[in-house]
Backbone as a printed PyTorch tensor [residue, N CA C, xyz], in Angstrom:
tensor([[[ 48.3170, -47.9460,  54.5050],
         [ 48.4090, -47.2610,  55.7830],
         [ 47.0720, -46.5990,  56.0770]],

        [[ 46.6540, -46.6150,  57.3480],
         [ 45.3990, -45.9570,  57.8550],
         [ 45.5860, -44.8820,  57.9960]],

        [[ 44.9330, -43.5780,  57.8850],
         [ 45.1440, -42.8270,  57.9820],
         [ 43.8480, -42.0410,  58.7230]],

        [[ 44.1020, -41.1570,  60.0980],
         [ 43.1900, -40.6220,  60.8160],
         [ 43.5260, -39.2920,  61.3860]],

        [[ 43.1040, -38.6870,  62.1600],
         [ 43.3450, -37.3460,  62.2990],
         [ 42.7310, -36.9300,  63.7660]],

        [[ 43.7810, -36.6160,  65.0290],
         [ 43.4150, -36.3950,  66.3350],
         [ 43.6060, -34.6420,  66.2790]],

        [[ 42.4720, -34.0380,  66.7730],
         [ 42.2310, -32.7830,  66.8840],
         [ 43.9200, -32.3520,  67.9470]],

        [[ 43.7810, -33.1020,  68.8050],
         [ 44.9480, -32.9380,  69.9790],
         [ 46.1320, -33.8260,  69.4570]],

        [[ 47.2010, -33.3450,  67.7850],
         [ 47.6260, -34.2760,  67.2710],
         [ 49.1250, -33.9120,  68.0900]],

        [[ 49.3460, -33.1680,  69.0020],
         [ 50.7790, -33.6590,  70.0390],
         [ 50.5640, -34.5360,  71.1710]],

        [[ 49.1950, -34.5790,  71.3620],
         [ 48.7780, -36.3230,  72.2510],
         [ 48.8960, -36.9040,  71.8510]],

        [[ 48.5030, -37.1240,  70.5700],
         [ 48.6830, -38.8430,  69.1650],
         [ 49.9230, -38.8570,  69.4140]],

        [[ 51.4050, -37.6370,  69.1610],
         [ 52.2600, -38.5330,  69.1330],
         [ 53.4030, -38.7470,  70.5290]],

        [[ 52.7050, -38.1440,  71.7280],
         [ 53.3960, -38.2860,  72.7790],
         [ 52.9080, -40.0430,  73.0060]],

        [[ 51.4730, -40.2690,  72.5060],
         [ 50.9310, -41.7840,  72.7080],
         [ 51.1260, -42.6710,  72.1950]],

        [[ 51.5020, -42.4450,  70.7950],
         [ 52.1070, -43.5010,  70.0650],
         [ 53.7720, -43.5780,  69.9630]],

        [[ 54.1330, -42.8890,  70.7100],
         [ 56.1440, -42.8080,  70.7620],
         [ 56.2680, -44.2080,  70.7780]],

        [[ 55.9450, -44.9920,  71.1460],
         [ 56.3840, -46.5470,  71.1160],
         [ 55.6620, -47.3100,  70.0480]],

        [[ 55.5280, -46.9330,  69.5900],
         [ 55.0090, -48.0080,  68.4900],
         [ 55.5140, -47.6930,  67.0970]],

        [[ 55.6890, -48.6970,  66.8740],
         [ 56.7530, -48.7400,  65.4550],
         [ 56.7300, -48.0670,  64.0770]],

        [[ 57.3360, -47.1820,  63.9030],
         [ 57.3010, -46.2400,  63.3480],
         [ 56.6890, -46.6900,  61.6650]],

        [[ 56.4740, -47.8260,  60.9270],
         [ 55.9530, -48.4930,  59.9620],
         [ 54.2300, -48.4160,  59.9450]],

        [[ 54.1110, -49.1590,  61.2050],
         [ 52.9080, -49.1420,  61.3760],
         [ 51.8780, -47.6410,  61.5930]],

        [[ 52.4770, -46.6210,  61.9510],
         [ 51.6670, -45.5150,  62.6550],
         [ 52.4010, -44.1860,  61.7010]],

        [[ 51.6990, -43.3940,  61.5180],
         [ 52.3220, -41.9180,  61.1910],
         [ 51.6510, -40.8880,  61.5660]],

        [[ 52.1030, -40.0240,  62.3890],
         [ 51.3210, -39.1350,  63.2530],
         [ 51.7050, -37.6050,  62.3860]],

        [[ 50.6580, -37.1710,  61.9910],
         [ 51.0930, -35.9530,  61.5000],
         [ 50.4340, -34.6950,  61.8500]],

        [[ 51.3410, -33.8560,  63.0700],
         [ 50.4390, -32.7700,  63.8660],
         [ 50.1260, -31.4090,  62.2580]],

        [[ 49.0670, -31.0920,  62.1750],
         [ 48.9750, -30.0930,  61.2350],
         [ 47.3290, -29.1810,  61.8570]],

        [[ 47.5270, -28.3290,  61.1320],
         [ 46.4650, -27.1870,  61.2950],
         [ 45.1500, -27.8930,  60.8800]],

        [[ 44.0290, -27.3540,  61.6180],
         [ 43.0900, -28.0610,  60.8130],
         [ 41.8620, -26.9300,  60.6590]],

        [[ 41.4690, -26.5040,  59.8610],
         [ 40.7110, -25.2350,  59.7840],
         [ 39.5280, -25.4860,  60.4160]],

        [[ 38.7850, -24.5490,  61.1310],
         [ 37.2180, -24.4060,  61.2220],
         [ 36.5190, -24.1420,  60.7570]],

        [[ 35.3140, -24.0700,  60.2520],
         [ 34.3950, -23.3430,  59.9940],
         [ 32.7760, -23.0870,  60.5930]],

        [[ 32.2790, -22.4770,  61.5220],
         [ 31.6300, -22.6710,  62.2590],
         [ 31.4470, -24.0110,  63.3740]],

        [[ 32.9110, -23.4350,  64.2310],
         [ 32.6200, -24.7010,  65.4760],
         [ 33.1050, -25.9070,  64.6620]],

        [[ 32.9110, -26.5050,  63.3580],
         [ 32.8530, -27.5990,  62.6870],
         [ 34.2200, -27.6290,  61.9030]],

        [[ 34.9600, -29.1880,  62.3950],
         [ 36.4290, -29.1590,  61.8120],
         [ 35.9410, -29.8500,  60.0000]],

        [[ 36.6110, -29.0740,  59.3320],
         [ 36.8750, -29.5640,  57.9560],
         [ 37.6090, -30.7140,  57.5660]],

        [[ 37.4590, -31.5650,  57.1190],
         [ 38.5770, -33.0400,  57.4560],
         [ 37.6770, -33.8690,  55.9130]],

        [[ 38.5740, -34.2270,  55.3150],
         [ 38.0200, -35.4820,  53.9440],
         [ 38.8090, -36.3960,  54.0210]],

        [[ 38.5160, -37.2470,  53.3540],
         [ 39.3140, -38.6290,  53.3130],
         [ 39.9570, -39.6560,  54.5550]],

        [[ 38.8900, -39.4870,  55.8420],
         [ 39.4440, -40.1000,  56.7790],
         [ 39.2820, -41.8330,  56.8150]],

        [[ 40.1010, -42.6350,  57.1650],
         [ 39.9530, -44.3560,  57.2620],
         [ 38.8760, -44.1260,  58.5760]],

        [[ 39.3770, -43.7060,  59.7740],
         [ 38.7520, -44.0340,  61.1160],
         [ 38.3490, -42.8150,  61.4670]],

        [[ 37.4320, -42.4650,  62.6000],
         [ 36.9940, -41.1180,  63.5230],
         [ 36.4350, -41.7520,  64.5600]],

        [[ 37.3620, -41.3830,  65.8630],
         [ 36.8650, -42.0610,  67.3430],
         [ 36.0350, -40.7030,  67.7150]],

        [[ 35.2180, -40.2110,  68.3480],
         [ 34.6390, -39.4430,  68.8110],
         [ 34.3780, -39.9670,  70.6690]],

        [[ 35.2530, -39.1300,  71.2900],
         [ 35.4590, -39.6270,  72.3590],
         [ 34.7590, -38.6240,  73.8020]],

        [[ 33.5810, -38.4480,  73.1650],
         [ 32.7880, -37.6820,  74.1040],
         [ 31.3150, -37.8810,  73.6990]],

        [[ 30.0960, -37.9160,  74.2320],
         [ 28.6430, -38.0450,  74.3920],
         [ 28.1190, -37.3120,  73.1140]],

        [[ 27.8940, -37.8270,  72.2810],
         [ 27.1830, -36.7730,  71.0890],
         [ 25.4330, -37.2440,  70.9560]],

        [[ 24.7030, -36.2460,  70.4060],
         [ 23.0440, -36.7410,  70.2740],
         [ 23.1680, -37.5130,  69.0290]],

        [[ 24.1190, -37.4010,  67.7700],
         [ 24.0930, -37.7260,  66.7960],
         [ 25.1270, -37.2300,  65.9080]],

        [[ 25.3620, -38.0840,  64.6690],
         [ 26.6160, -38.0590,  63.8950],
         [ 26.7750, -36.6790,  63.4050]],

        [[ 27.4130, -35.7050,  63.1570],
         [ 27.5620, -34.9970,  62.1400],
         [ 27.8440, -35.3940,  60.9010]],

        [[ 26.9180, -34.4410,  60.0980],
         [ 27.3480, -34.5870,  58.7290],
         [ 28.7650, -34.2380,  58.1320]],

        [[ 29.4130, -33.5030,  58.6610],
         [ 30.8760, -33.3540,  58.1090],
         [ 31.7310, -34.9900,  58.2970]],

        [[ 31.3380, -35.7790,  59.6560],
         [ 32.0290, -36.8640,  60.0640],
         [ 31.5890, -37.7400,  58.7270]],

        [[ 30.6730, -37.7860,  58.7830],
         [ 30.2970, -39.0030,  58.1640],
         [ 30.7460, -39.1000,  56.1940]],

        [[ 30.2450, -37.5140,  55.7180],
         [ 31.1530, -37.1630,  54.2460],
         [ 32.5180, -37.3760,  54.3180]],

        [[ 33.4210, -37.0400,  55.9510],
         [ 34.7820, -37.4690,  55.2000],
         [ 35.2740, -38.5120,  55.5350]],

        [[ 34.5250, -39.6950,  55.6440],
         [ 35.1260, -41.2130,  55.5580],
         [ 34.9850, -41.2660,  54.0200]],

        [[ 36.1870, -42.2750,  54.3470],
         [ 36.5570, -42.9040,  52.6560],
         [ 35.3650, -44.3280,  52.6440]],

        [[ 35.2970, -45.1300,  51.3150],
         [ 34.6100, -46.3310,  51.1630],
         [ 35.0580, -47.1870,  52.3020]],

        [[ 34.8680, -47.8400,  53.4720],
         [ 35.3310, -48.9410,  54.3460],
         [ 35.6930, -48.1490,  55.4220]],

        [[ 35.6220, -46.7200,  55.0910],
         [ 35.9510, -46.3750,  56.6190],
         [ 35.0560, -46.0480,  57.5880]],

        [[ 35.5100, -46.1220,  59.2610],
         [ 34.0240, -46.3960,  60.1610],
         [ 34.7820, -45.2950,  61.0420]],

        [[ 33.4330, -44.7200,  62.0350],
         [ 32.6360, -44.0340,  62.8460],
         [ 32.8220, -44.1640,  64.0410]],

        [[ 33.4020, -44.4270,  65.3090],
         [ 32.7200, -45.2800,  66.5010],
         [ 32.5700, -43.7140,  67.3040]],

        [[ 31.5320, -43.2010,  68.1110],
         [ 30.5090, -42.8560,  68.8460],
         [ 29.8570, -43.0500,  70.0400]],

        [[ 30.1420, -42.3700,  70.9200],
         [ 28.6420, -42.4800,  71.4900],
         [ 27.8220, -41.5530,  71.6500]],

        [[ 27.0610, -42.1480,  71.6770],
         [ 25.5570, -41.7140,  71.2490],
         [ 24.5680, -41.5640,  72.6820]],

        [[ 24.6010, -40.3280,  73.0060],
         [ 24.1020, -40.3510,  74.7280],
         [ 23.0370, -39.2570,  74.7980]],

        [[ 22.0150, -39.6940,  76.1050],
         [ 21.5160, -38.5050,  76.4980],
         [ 22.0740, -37.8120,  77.7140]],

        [[ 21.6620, -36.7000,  77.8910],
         [ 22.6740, -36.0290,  79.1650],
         [ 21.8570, -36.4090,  80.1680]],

        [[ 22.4650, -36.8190,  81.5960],
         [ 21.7450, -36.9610,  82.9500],
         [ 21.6860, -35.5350,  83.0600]],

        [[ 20.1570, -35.2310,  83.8540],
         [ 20.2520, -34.0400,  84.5350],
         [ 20.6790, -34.2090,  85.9470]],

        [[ 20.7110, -35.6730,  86.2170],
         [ 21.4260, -35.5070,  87.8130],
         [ 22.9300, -34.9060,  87.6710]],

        [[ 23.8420, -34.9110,  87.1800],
         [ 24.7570, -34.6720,  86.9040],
         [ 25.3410, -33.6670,  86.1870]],

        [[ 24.2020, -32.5770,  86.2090],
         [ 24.5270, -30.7810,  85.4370],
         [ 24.9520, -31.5830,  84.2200]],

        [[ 24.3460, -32.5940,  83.7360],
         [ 24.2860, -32.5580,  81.7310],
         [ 26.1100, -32.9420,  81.3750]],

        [[ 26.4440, -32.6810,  82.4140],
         [ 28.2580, -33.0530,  82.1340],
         [ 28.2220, -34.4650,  81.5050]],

        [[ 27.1410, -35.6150,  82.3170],
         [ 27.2810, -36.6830,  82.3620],
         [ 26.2380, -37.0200,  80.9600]],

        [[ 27.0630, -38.5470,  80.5910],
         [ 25.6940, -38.9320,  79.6570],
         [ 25.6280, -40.6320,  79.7940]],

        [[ 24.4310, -41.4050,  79.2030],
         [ 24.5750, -42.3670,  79.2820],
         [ 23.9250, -42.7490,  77.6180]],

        [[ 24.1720, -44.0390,  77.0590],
         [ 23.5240, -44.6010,  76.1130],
         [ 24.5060, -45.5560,  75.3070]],

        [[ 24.2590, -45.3520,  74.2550],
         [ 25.0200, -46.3540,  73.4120],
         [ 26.2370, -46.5120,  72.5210]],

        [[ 27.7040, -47.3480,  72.1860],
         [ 28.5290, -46.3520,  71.2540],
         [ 28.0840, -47.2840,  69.9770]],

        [[ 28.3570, -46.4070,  68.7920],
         [ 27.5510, -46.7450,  67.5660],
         [ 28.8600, -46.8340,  66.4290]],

        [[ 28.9580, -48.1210,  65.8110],
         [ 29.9120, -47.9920,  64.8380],
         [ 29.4730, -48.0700,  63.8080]],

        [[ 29.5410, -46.8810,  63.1120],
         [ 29.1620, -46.7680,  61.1170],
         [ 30.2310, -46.9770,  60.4800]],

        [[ 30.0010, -47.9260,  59.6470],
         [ 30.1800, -48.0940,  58.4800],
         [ 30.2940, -47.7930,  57.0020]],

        [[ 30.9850, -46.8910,  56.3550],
         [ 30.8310, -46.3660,  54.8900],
         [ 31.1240, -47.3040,  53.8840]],

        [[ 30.1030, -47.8220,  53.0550],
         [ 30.1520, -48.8800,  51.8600],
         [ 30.7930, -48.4740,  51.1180]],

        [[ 31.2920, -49.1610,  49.6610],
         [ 31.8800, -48.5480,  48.4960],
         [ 30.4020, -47.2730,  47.5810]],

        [[ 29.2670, -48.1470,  47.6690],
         [ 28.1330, -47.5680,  47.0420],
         [ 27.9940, -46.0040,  48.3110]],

        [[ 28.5560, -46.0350,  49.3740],
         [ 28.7210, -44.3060,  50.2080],
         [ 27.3990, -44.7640,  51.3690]],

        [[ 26.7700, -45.8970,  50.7830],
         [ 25.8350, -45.9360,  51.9470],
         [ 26.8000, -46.6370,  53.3540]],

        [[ 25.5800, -46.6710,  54.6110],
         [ 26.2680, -46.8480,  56.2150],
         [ 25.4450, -47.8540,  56.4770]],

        [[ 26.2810, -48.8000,  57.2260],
         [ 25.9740, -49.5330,  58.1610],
         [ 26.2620, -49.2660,  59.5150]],

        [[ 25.3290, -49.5200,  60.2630],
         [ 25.3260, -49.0800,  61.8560],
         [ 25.0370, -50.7680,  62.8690]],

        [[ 25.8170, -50.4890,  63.9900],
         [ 25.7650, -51.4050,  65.1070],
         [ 25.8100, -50.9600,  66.2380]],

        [[ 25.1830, -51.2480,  67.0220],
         [ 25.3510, -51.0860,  68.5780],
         [ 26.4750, -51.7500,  68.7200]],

        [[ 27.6670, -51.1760,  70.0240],
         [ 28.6770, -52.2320,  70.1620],
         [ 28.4090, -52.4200,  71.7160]],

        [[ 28.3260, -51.1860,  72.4400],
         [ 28.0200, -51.5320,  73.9300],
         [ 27.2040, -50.0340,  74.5360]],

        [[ 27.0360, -50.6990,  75.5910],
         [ 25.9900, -49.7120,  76.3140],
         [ 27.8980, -48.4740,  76.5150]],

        [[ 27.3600, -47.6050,  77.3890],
         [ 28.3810, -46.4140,  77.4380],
         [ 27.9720, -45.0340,  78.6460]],

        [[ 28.6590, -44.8590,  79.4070],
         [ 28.5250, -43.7880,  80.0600],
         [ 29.6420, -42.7650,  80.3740]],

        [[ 29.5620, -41.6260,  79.5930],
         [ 30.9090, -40.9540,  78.9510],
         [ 30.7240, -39.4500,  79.5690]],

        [[ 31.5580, -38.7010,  79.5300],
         [ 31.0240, -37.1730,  79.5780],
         [ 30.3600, -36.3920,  77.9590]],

        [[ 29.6130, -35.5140,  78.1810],
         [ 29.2950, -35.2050,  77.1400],
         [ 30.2120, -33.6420,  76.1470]],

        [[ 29.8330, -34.0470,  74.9780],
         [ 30.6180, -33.2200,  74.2000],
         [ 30.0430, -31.7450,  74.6530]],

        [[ 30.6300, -31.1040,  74.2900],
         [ 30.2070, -29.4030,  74.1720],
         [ 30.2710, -28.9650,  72.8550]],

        [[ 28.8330, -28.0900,  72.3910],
         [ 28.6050, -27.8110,  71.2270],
         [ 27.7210, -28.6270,  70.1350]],

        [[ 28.5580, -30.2140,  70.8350],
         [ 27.7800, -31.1890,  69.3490],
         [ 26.3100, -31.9600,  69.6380]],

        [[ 25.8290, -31.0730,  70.3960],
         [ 24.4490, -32.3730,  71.1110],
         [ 22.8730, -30.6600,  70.6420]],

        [[ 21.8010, -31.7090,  70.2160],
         [ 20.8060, -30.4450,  69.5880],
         [ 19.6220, -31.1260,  70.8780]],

        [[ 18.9720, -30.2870,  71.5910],
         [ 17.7690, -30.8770,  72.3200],
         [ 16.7720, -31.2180,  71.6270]],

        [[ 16.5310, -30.9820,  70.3330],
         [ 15.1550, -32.1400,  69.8640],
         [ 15.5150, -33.2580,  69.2770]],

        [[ 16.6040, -33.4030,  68.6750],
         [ 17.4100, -34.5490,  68.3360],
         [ 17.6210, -35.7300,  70.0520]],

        [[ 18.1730, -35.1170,  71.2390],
         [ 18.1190, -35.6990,  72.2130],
         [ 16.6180, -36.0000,  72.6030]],

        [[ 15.9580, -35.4140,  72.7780],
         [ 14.4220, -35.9110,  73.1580],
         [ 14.0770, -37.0460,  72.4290]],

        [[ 14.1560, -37.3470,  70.8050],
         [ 14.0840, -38.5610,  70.2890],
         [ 14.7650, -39.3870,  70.9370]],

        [[ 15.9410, -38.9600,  70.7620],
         [ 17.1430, -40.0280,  71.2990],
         [ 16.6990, -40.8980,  72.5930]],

        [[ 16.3150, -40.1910,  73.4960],
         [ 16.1620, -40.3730,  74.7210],
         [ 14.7810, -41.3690,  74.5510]],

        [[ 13.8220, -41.3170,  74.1770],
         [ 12.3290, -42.0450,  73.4200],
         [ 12.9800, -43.4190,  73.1120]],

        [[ 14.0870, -43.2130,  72.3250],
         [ 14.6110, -44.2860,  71.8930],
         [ 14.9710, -45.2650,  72.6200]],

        [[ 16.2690, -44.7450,  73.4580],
         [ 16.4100, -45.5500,  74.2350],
         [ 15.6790, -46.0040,  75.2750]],

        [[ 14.3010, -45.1780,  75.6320],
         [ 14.0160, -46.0160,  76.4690],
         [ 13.0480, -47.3050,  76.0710]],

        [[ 12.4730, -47.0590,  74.3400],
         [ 11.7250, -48.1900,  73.7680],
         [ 12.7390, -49.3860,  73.7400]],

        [[ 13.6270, -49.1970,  73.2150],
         [ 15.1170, -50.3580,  72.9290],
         [ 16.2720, -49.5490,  73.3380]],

        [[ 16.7460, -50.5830,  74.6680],
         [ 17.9130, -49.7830,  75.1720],
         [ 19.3200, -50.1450,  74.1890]],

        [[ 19.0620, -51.5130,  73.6510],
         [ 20.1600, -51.8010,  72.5090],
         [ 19.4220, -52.7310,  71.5700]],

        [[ 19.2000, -52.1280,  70.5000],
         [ 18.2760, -51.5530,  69.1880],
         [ 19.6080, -52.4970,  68.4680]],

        [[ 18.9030, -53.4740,  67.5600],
         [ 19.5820, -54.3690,  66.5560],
         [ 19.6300, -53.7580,  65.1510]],

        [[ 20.5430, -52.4890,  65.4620],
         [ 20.4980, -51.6060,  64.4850],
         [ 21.3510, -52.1230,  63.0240]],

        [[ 21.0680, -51.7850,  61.7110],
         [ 21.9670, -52.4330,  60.6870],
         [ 22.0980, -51.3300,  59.7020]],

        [[ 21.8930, -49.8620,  59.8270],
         [ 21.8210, -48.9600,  58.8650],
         [ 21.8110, -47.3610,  59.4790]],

        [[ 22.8160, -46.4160,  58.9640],
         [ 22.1210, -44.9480,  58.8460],
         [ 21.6270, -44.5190,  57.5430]],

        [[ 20.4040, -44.2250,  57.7170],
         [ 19.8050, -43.7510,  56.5740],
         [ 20.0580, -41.9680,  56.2310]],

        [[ 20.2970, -41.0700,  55.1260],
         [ 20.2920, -39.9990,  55.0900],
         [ 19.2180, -39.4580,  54.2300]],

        [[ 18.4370, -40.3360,  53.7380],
         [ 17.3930, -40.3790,  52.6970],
         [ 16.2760, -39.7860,  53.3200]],

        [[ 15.4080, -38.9000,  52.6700],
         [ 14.3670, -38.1130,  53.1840],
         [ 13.3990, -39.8410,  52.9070]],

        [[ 12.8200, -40.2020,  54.1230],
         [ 11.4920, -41.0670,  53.4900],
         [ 10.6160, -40.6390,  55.3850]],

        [[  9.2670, -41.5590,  54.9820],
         [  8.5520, -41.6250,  56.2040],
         [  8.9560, -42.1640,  57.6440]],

        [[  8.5340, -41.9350,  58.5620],
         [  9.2450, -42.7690,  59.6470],
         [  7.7620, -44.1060,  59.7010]],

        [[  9.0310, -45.2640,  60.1820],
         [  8.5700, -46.4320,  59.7160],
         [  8.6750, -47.4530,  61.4450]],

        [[  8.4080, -48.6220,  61.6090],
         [  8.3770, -49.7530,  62.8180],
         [  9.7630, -49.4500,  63.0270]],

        [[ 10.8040, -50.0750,  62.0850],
         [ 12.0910, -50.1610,  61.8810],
         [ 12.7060, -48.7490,  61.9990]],

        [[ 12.6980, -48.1180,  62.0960],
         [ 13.1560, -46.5670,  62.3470],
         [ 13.5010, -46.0880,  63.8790]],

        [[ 14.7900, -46.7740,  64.3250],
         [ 14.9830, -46.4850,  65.6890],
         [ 15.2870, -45.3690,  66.1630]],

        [[ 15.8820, -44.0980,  65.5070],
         [ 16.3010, -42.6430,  65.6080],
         [ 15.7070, -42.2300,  64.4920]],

        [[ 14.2630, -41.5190,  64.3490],
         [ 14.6210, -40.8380,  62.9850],
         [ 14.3900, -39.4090,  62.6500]],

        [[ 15.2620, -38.5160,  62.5450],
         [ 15.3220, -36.8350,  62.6080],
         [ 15.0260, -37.0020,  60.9550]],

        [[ 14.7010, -35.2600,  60.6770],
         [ 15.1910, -34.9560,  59.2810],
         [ 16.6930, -35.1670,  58.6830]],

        [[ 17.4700, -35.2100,  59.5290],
         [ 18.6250, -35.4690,  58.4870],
         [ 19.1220, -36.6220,  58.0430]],

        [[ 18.8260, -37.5200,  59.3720],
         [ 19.1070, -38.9870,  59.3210],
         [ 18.2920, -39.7090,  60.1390]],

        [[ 18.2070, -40.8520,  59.9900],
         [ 17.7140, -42.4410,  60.6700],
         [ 18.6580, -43.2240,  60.7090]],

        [[ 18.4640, -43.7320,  62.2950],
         [ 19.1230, -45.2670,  62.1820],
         [ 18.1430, -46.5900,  62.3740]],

        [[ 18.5450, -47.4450,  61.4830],
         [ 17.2400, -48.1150,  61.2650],
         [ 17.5580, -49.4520,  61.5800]],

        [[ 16.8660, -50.7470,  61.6250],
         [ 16.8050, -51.9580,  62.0820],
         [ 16.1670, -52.3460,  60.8890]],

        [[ 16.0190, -51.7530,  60.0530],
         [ 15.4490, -52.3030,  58.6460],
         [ 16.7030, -53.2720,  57.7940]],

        [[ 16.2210, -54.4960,  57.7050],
         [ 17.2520, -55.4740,  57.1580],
         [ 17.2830, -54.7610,  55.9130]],

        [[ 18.9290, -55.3050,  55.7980],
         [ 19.3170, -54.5660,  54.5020],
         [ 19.5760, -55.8580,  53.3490]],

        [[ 19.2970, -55.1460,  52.1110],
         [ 19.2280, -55.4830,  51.2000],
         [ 20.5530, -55.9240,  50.1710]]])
């Protein structure tokens, strides 16, 4: 069984009332904070269904081995008081070895999150997309190294890279 976790878990199960009770298990429970940031381990899936500059590190520690990410990954329009965003949604990948694989799946124009977006992280972002608007991405890196050709996002905490993997 998959197992995932909707912040709004009496929407999960007003949404899944029809679907067969084998397949799905919706379980509304508390979920603690700790600065703004939900605490959550061992997740299969995490939809993130609003404009983010980039993954959090809490998201990405609580996938299990095989479990994925999907994202988008936006900068804010200023035509649109920043509500609005446009860019890319990004599905990671967690290996058994804990490393990520990353893909572009489609371009995206979403509203943006509140709280989860940093402006120097977006200023790259934004660089980015306008060098490669969809970047043949195959990796997030969390590894401190140099920024490189292949280095399509790369902050101090992470890179997403186009560097063929090994």
């Amino acid at each position: 069984m998959v197992e995932a976790l909707e912040l709004d878990g009496r929407t999960a199960v007003d949404r899944l009332a029809d679907v067969e009770p084998r397949q799905v298990e919706v379980t509304v429970e508390r979920v603690e904070r700790e600065r703004g940031r939900v605490r959550v381990e061992d997740l299969d899936a995490i939809l993130v269904n609003a404009g983010v500059t980039h993954p959090q590190e809490s998201w990405l520690d609580a996938l299990v081995p095989g479990g994925r990410l999907l994202l988008p990954l936006t900068v804010a329009l200023p035509a649109m008081g920043g509500t609005l965003g446009k860019g890319v949604m990004l599905m990671i990948r967690k290996n058994e070895a804990g490393s990520f694989a990353a893909d572009v799946t489609s371009f995206v124009a979403i509203y943006s999150a509140l709280g989860l977006r940093e402006s120097g992280i977006e200023r790259i972002l934004s660089e980015a997309l306008r060098r490669t608007s969809f970047p043949n991405l195959t990796q997030l890196r969390r590894d401190t190294h140099a920024r490189v050709d292949n280095c399509w996002l790369h902050t101090e905490r992470f890179c997403l890279s186009m560097e063929p993997l090994l």
